[in-house]
C-alpha positions in Angstrom: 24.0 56.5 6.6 22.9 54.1 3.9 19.6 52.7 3.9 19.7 48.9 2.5 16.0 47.0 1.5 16.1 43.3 3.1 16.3 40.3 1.1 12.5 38.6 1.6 13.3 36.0 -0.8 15.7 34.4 1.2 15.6 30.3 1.2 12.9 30.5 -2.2 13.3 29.1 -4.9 14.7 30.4 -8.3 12.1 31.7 -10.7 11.6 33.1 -14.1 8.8 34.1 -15.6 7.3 31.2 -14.4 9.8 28.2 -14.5 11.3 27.5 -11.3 14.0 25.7 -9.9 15.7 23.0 -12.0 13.8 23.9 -15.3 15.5 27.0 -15.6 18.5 25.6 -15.8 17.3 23.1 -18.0 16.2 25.4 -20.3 19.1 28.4 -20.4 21.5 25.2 -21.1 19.0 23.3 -24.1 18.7 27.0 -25.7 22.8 27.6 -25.2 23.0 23.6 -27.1 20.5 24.8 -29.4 23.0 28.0 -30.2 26.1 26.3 -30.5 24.0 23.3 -33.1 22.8 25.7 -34.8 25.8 27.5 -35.2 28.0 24.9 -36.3 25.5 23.5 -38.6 25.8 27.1 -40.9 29.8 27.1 -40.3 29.4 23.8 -41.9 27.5 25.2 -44.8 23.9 24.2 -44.1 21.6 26.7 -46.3 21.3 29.4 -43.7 17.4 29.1 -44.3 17.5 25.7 -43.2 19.4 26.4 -39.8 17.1 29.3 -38.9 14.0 27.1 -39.5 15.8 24.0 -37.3 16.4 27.0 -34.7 12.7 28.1 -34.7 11.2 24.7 -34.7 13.3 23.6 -31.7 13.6 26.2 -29.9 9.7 26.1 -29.2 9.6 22.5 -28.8 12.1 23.5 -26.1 10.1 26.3 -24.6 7.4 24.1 -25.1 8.5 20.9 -23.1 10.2 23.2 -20.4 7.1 24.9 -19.2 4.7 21.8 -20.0 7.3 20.2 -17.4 7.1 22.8 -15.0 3.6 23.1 -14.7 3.4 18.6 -14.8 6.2 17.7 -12.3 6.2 21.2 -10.3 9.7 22.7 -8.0 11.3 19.8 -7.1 9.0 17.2 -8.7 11.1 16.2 -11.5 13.7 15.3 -9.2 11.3 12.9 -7.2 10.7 11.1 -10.8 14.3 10.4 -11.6 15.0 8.9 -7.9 11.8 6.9 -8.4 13.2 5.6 -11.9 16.7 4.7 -9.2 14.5 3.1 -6.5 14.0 -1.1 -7.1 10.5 -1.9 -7.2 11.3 -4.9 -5.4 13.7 -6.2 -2.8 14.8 -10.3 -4.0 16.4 -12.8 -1.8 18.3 -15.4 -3.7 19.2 -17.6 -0.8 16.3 -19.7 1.2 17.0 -19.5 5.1 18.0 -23.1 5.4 20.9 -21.7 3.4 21.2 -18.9 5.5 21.4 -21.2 8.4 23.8 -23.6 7.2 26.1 -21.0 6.0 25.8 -19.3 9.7 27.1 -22.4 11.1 29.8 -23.4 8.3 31.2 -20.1 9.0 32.0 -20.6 13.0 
C-alpha cells in the first residue's frame, strides 16, 4: 500500500519566494504585459537594443514595486486599501426632518 505525505498547508496562503497572496498574481501578469509589450514593440521594428533596455528597466521597477508592496500593505492589506478608497468618508442628508415629516404625511 501507498504511503501518501499530508497536505500541512491547507487554508494558507499562496507564496513565492516571498510575495504572497494577490501580489503574485500581480506580478506573473505585469511580467506576462511586460512580454507581450516588449514583444510587439521589436515586431514593430523598435532597435532591438532599445526593447531589451525598456524590458530591463521595467521589469525591475516591476519586481521593485511588487515586493516594496508586499512588504508595505502585507497578505491581504492591499485589498483593505482599495475598499477604503470605495468606502464614503461621510454619510450626507440632503433633506431636513421637517421635510421628512411633511413628506410622511403627504404620502398617507
Amino acid at each position: 500500500m501507498a504511503d501518501f505525505q499530508i497536505n500541512k498547508g491547507i487554508g494558507r496562503t499562496v507564496e513565492f519566494k516571498g510575495l504572497k497572496a494577490q501580489y503574485l498574481f500581480i506580478f506573473a501578469g505585469g511580467l506576462l504585459g511586460l512580454f507581450i509589450a516588449i514583444v510587439i514593440l521589436y515586431m514593430i521594428g523598435v532597435y532591438p537594443y532599445l526593447c531589451l533596455t525598456l524590458g530591463l528597466i521595467s521589469g525591475g521597477i516591476l519586481i521593485w514595486k511588487t515586493f516594496a508592496l508586499n512588504n508595505k500593505y502585507g497578505t491581504h492589506g492591499l485589498m483593505k486599501v482599495s475598499a477604503r478608497k470605495k468606502h464614503p468618508q461621510y454619510i450626507s442628508r440632503r433633506y431636513t426632518v421637517l421635510s421628512l415629516i411633511n413628506f410622511q404625511n403627504q404620502s398617507r
